[in-house]
Each structure stands twice: as C-alpha cells, then as structure tokens.
LOPAKOL-624989 format. One record per residue (C-alpha): residue in three letters; x, y, z. Coordinates in steps of 0.02 Angstrom, whole numbers, padded with zeros to 5 digits, always signed. Each point is the difference from the previous one (the first is absolute). Last residue first. Layout:
ALAXYZ...
This chain:
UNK+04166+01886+03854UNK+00017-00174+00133UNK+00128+00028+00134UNK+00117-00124+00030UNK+00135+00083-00116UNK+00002+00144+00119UNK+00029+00150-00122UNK+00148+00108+00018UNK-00038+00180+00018UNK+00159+00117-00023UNK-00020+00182+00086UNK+00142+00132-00068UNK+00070+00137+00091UNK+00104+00113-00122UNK+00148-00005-00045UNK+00089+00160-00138UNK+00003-00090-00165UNK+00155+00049-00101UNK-00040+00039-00182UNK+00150+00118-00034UNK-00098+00162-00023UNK-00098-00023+00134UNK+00122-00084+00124UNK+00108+00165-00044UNK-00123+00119+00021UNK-00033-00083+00185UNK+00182+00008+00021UNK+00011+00204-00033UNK-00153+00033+00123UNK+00090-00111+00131UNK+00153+00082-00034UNK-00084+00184+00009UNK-00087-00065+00168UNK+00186-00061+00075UNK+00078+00148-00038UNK-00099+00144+00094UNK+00017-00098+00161UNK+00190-00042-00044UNK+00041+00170-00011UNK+00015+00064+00178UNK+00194+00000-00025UNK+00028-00022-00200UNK-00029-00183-00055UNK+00079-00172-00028UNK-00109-00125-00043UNK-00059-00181+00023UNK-00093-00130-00071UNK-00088-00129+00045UNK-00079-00150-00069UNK-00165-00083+00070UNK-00070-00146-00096UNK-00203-00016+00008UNK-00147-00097+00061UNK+00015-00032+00164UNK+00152+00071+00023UNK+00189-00046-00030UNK+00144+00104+00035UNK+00151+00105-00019UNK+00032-00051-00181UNK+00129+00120-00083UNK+00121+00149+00045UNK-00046+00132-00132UNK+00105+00116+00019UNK-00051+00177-00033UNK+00102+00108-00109UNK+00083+00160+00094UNK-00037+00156+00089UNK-00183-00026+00003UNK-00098+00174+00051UNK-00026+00042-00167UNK-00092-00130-00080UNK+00005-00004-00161UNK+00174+00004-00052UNK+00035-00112+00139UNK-00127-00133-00064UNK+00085-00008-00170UNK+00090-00155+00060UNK-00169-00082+00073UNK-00043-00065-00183UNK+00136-00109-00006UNK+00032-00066+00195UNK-00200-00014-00014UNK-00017-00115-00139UNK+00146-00120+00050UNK-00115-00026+00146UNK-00159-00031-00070UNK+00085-00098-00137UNK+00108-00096+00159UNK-00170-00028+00109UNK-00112-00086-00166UNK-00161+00080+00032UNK-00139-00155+00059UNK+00032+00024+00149UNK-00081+00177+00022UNK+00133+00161+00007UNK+00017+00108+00192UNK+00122+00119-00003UNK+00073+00053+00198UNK+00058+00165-00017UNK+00171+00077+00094UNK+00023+00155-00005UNK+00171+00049+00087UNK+00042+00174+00091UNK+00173+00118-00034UNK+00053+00095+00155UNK-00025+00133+00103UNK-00185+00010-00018UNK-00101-00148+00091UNK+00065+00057+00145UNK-00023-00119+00171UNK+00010+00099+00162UNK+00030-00039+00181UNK-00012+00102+00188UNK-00107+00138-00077UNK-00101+00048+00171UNK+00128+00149+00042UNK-00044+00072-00162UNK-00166+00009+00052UNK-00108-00059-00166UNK-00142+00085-00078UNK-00110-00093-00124UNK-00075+00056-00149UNK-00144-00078-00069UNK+00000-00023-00187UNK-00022-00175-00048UNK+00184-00006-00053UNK+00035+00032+00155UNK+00081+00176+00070UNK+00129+00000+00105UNK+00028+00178+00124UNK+00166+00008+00107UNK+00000+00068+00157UNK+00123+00116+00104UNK+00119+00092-00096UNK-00091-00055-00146UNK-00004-00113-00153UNK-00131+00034-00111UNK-00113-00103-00137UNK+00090-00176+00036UNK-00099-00111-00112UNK-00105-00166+00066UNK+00017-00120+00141UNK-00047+00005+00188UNK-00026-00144+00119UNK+00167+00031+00055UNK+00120+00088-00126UNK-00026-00038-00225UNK+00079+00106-00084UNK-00028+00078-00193UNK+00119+00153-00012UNK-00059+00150-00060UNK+00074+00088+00146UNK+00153-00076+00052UNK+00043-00140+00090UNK+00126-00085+00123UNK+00130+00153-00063UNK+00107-00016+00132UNK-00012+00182+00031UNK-00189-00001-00037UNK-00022-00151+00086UNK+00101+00056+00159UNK-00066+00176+00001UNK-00169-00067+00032UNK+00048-00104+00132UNK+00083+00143+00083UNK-00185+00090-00005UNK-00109-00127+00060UNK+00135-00052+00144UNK-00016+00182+00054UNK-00182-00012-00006UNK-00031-00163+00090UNK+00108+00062+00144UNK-00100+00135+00025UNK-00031+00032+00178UNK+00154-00092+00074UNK+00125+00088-00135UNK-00120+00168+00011UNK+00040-00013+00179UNK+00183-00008+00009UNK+00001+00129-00150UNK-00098+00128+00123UNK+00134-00014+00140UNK+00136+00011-00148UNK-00096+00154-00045UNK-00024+00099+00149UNK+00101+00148-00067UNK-00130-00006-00147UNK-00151-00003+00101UNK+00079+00130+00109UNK+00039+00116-00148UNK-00170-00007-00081UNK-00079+00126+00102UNK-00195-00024-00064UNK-00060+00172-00011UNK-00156-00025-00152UNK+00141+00058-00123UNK+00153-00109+00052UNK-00151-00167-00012UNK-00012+00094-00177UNK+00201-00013-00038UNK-00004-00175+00069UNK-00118-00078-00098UNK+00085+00090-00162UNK+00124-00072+00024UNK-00049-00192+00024UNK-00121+00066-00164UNK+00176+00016-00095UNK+00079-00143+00043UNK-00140-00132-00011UNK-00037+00081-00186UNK+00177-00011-00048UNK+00023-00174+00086UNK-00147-00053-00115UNK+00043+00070-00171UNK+00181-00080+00027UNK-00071-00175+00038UNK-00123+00012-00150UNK+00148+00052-00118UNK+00122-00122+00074UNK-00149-00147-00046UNK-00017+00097-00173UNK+00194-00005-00037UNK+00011-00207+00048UNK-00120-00030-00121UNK+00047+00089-00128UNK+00195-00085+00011UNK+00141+00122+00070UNK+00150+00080-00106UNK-00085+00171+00018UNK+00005+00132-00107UNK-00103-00081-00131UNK-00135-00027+00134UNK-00037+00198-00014UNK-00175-00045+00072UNK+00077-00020+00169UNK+00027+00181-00001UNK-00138+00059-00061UNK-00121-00093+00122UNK+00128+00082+00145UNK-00020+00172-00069UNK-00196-00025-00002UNK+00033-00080+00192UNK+00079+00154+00035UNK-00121+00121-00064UNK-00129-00075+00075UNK+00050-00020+00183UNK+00082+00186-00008UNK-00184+00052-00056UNK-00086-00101+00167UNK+00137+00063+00114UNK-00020+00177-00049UNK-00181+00003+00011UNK-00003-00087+00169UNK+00134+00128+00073UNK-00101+00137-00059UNK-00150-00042+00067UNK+00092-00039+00174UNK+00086+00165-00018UNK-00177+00096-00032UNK-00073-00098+00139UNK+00141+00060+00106UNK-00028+00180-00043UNK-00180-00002+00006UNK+00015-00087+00214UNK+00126+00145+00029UNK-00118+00134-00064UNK-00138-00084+00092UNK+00089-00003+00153UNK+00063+00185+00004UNK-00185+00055-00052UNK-00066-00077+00168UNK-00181+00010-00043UNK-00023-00189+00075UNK+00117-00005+00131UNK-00098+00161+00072UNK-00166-00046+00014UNK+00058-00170+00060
C-alpha cells in the first residue's frame, strides 16, 4: 500500500491526465461560447436572410443547442480517453449499442425527430402563442428534445417533443374580436347602430392592432334588460385580446358623448290594487 501510494510514476500520470481533463473542460466550455455568440450574430443579420423573425429565432435556438450537444458529446469522450477508457470497442460495437439505445430510449429518439418535424414544418416557432394538451401560452424555446411554453400567468412548462401529438397557433394568421354591445330598450337599435359604423371608422387609426374597420353586424340578442349588438374585427395574430378592451374603451366614449344609456338591472314595483295605502 506503502508503495502504491508514493509511487511517483502514478502520481505523475494521474497530474497529467487531470491536467488534460482540465483542459479539455476549459476548451469545450470557451468553444461553447464563442460559437453560440457567432451564432446570435448571425441570426441577428435577418436582412440577409429571406426568412420571417420568427422562424430565424426558432433556427437560432435549434442551432445553439446541437452546437452545445455536439461539442460536450466530444468532449465526454476525450476525458473518458483521459481516465483509460478504450473507446475503440465501444465504437466498433456500435450497431450492437444502437439496437439497445433504440429499445432503451425510444422516447428520446422520438423526442428529438419530433422536434425536427415542427421546426422543419414549421408547426411553430418561438414567440408563437399555441395552445398543445392541457398546455397553452408562448413558445419560449424549441429544443432538440423539449420545448418550454410559458402561460400568460407565468409558469413555464416543459413539453417532450415526443408528447406534442396536436397544436393550435394563435400566431400564423390574422385573429377576429368580436364584442357583444349591450344598449337599454329604450335606445332606438338603428341610431345606436348607424352611430357606431360612423364613429368606428377612425377605430383603425387608433387602435393598432385592427387591420381594418369593424363591422358592426347588428342585434344578436335580447336580455333581461338590454339589446345585445355585436361587432366584429379583424386584427393582427394575437391581437384581438389587446383589441377588444381599446374598442370597448372607445364605445363607452362614444355612448357618452352620444347619449346612449348603457342597461342596467332595473326593479319595477307594481302595487296590488287590493291593498289598502
């Protein structure tokens, strides 16, 4: 024991591998940051590219992960070199190995060919607004493996690509607000209505997320104590949220200025004749 421990041959071999191994981890971790910097500044020359901003920061994530995957994958098997692993077995054996990484990790190979389906196909994007599962909210990152939503109450929830079987995007095309006015009985319905259709014209200059005048449709319905006309709008994807409380805001100036009672619930007491006051 005596002797294994002051072996000076050892310890010598055991400083020069630790000094590789350091090395190996240093150089990994700067050749990880200096590529993904050259990879941010890349995809920040959009000009150069005839690709929408969406689309350029979903290739952007993808390409910062396989660079990072790639790179530590190498640098895994230069330090197992260092500590005496013989690689060239493990590598001659690799179909053997493949047959059991495609029983052992079946999940993860789906995971990651499902991811480069919806980037390829372009399913989303990050920035997009999706609703998958039980899950809705904005893609933050789209990975070789997972991709991360986050809700619009803030919790961020990580997906298995493999798990994404259908999406719904709220971004790739144009939404519709559509607002349900409600006016008393007493309003005459073609004043209120003729009202609107004049004073919503200037509504796209506004309210920036309409792309065109909103048409006023007419009466949808009668309540309790009110007439119900709606209106709807065409909007910038993800804009009808945004729209519809600026066009409430706008209407309820309107009715003020105008003189249009907005309903309220009213209680009428009839007297029984029979009764003595």
């Amino acid at each position: 024991m005596y002797r294994y421990i002051t072996n000076t041959d050892m310890w010598i071999t055991i400083g020069k591998a630790s000094v590789k191994i350091l090395f190996i981890y240093i150089v990994a971790r700067i050749l990880v940051k200096v590529l993904l910097g050259s990879i941010n500044r890349i995809f920040q020359q959009r000009g150069k590219f005839q690709v929408d901003e969406r689309r350029m920061e979903t290739m952007r994530s993808l390409a910062s992960n396989v660079v990072t995957y790639v790179i530590y994958f190498v640098a895994i098997l230069s330090i197992l070199t260092q500590l005496g692993f013989n690689l060239a077995p493990v590598l001659a054996s690799a179909g053997v190995v493949g047959l059991a990484v495609g029983f052992g990790a079946q999940n993860l190979v789906r995971d990651v060919i499902t991811g480069f389906f919806i980037i390829f196909e372009d399913q989303f994007a990050v920035g997009d607004y999706v609703t998958t599962g039980n899950f809705t909210g904005t893609v933050q990152e789209i990975g070789l493996r997972i991709t991360k939503i986050k809700s619009i109450t803030g919790e961020v929830h990580i997906i298995p690509n493999g798990s994404i079987t259908e999406v719904t995007n709220f971004s790739t095309q144009n939404s519709v607000a559509v607002l349900d006015i409600s006016v008393a009985y007493e309003e005459d319905v073609e004043r209120v209505v003729g009202i609107l259709k004049e004073e919503l014209e200037k509504a796209p200059m506004e309210i920036e997320e309409l792309i065109g005048v909103p048409n006023v449709l007419g009466v949808q319905n009668f309540g309790a104590s009110e007439v119900v006309i709606r209106l709807t709008a065409d909007c910038k994807p993800m804009g009808h949220f945004s729209a519809n409380r600026k066009l409430r805001a706008m209407i309820k100036r309107i009715f003020d200025e105008r003189g249009i009672e907005i309903p309220y619930p009213r209680l009428v007491t009839i007297p029984n004749p029979k009764e003595k006051v």
